[in-house]
C-alpha positions as CSV (number, residue, x, y, z in Angstrom):
1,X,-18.9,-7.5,-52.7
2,X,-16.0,-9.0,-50.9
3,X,-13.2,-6.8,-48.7
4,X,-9.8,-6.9,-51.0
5,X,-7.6,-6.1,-47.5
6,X,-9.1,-8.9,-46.3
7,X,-8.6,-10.9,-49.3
8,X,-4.7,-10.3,-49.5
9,X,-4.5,-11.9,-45.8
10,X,-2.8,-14.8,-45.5
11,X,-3.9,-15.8,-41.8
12,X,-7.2,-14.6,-39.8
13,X,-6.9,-12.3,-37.2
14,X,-8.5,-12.9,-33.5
15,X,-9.5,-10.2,-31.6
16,X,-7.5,-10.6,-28.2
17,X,-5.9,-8.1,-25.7
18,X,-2.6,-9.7,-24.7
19,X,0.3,-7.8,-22.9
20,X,4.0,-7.5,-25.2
21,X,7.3,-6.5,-24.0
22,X,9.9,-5.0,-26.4
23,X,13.0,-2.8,-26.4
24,X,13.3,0.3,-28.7
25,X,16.0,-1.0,-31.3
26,X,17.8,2.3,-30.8
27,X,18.4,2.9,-27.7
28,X,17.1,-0.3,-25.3
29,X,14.0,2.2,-23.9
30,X,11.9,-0.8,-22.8
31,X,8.1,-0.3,-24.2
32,X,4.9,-2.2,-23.5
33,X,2.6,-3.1,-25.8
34,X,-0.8,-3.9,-26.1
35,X,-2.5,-6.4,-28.8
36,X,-5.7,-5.5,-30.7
37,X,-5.9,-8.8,-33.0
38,X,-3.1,-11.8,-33.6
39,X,-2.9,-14.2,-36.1
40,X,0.0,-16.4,-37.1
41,X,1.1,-14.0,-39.3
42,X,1.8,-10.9,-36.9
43,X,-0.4,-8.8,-34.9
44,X,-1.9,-5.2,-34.2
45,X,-0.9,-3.3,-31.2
46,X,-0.8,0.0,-29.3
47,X,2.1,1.6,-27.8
48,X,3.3,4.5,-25.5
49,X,6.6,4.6,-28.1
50,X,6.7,5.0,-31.6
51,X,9.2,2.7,-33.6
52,X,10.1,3.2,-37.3
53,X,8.4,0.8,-40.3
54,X,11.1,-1.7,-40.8
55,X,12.5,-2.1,-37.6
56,X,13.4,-5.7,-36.2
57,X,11.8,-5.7,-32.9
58,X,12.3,-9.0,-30.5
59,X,9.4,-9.3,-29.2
60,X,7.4,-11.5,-26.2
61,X,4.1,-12.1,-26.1
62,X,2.7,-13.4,-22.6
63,X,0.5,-16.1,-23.6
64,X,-1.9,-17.6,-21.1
65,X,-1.5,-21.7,-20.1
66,X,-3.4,-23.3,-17.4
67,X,-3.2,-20.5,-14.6
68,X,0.1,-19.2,-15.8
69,X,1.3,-16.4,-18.2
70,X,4.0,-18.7,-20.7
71,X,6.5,-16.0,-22.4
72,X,6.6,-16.7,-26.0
73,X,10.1,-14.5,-27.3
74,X,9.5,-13.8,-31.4
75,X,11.1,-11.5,-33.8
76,X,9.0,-9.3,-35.4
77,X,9.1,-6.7,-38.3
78,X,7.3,-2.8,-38.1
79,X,5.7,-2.4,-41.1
80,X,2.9,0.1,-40.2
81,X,3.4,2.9,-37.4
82,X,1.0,5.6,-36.8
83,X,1.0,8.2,-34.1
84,X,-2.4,8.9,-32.9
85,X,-3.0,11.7,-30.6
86,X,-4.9,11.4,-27.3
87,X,-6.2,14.3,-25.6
88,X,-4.2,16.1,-22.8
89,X,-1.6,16.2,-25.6
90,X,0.0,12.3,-25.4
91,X,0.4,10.4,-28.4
92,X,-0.1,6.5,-28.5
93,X,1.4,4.6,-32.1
94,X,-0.8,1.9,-33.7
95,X,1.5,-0.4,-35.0
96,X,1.1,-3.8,-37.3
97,X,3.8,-6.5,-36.7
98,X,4.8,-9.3,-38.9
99,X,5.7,-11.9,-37.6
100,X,9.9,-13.3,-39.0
101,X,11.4,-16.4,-38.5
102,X,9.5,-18.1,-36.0
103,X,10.2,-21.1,-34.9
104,X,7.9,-24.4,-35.0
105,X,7.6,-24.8,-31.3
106,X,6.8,-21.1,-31.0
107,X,4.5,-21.2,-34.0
108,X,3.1,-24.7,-32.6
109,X,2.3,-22.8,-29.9
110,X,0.9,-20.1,-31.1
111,X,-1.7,-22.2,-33.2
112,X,-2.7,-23.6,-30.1
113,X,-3.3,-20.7,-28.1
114,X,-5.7,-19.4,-31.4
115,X,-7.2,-22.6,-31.4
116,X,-6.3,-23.5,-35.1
């Protein structure tokens, strides 16, 4: 029988650990974030800071060219946050992104950094 999550996805996901850098919409706090799987559509990522489903969150993913790290500055959409706790009494934040308004160059390279 066939997954229906997967089945509502509009883009495959690729597994790949790539650094983000963001800035809290609140207050500026700068936050680092760490990709689990990317697709055109958005990504999955950890986080030391938790940010609220729905916020608008500009975004730059540090894609690798060549021998180089190429910044890649999108706008992206929180629509799942979770906190999970890690022992020693820390919390990390799984969060889902979707990807808004991205333009073609940006998307152009994006599909060929996935290899689509």
């Amino acid at each position: 029988m066939s997954n229906p999550a997967s089945e509502r996805r509009a883009h495959e996901r690729f597994d790949h650990s790539l650094e983000l850098e963001t800035a809290h919409p609140g207050d500026g706090t700068r936050a680092r974030l760490l990709t689990n799987n990317l697709s055109m559509g958005g990504l999955q990522c950890t986080s030391d800071v938790g940010f609220q489903e729905m916020s608008r969150l500009g975004v730059r993913l540090m894609l690798p060219e060549n021998e180089t790290m190429i910044p890649l500055d999108v706008e992206a959409i929180v629509v799942r946050s979770r906190e999970v706790p890690l022992p020693g009494g820390d919390s990390q934040f799984e969060l889902a992104l979707l990807f808004n308004n991205m333009q073609d160059e940006h998307r152009e390279r994006l599909q060929q950094f996935l290899g689509r």
